[in-house]
N, C-alpha and C positions, 0 to 999 in steps of 0.2 A: 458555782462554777460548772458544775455536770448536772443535767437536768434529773438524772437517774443514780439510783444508789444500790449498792453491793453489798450482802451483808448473810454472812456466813454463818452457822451455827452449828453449832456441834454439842453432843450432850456430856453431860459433867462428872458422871460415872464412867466415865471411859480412861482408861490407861492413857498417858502420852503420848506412845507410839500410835494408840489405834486414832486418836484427834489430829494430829499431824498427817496421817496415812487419809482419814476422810477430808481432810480439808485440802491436801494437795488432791485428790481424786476429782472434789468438786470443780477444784482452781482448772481444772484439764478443762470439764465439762460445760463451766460458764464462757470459756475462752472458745466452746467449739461454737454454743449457744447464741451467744451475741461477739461474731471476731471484729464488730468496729471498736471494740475498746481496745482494741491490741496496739500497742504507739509502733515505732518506727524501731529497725533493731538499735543497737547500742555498737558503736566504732569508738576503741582506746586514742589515747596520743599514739601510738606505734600505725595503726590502720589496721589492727585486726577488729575481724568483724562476727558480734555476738548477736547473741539471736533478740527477740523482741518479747514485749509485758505487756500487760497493761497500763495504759496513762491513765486508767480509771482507780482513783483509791478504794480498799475493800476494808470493810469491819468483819473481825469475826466476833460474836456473841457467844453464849454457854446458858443451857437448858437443861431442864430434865424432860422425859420423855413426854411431859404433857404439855409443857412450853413449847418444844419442837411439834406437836401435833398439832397444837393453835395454829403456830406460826403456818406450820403447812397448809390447814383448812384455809387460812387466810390468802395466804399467795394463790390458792386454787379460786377462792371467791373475785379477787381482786386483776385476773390472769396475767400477774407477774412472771417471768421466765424464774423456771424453780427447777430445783435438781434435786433430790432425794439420796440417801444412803443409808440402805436398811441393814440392820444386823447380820441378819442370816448371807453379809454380801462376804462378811471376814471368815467367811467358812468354804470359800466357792474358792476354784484355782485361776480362773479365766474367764475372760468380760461372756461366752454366751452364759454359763452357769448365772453370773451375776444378772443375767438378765430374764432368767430363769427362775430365782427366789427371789427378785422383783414384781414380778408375773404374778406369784401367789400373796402378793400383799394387797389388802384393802383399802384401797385410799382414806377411808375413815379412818381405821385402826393401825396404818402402818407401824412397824416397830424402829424407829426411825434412830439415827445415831447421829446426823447431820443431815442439814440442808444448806443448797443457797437460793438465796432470792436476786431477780433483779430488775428493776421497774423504774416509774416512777418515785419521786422521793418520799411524798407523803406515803402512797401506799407502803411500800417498804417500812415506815416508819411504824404504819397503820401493825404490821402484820408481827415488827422484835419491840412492840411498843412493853413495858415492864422489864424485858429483860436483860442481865448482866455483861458487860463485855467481859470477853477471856481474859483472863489472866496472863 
């Protein structure tokens, strides 16, 4: 049905609040990233009027830190639209700081706690190919 796939990750060491907190972060950043996946808002039977989603469905996955780095290298080889969330971001108060201890990470070596991918289907698949959906 959709030429392109969604596919979230997050790492498995991480508390629950901190995986919901990167994955709604990411959820912002793929919607600024690519906004034709966004459908049309949502109106009840009454006519009030909510705002709008994606009509694109997302997978999220769960990694450890070197699965998320594959995955990374990968999306960077393949130039799928990828979004990153490093550790040192749950330490920062506000998006420039966050952009800040972003800046000092190496793309090889990030210390990563989440990504999303979104591309093509095979790439995508190329890039979470082994591993586990969340839970």
């Amino acid at each position: 049905m959709f030429d392109t796939k969604i596919a979230f990750i997050v790492r498995n060491d991480l508390a629950t609040w901190q995986r919901m907190n990167v994955v709604a972060f990411l959820a912002t950043g793929i919607a600024s990233a690519a906004p034709e996946i966004m459908g049309e808002p949502y109106i009840d039977a009454d006519g009030h009027h909510y705002g709008n989603m994606s009509g694109q469905p997302m997978v999220v996955f769960e990694a450890d830190l070197a699965g998320l780095q594959k995955a990374h290298r990968i999306g960077l080889e393949r130039d799928l639209t990828l979004l990153p969330y490093v550790f040192p971001m749950f330490s920062t108060g506000h998006d420039a700081a966050n952009r800040q201890v972003f800046l000092e990470q190496a793309p090889d070596n990030m210390d990563l706690v989440g990504i999303v991918l979104r591309g093509a289907k095979k790439a995508v698949d190329k890039a979470i190919k082994g591993l586990s959906l969340h839970p």
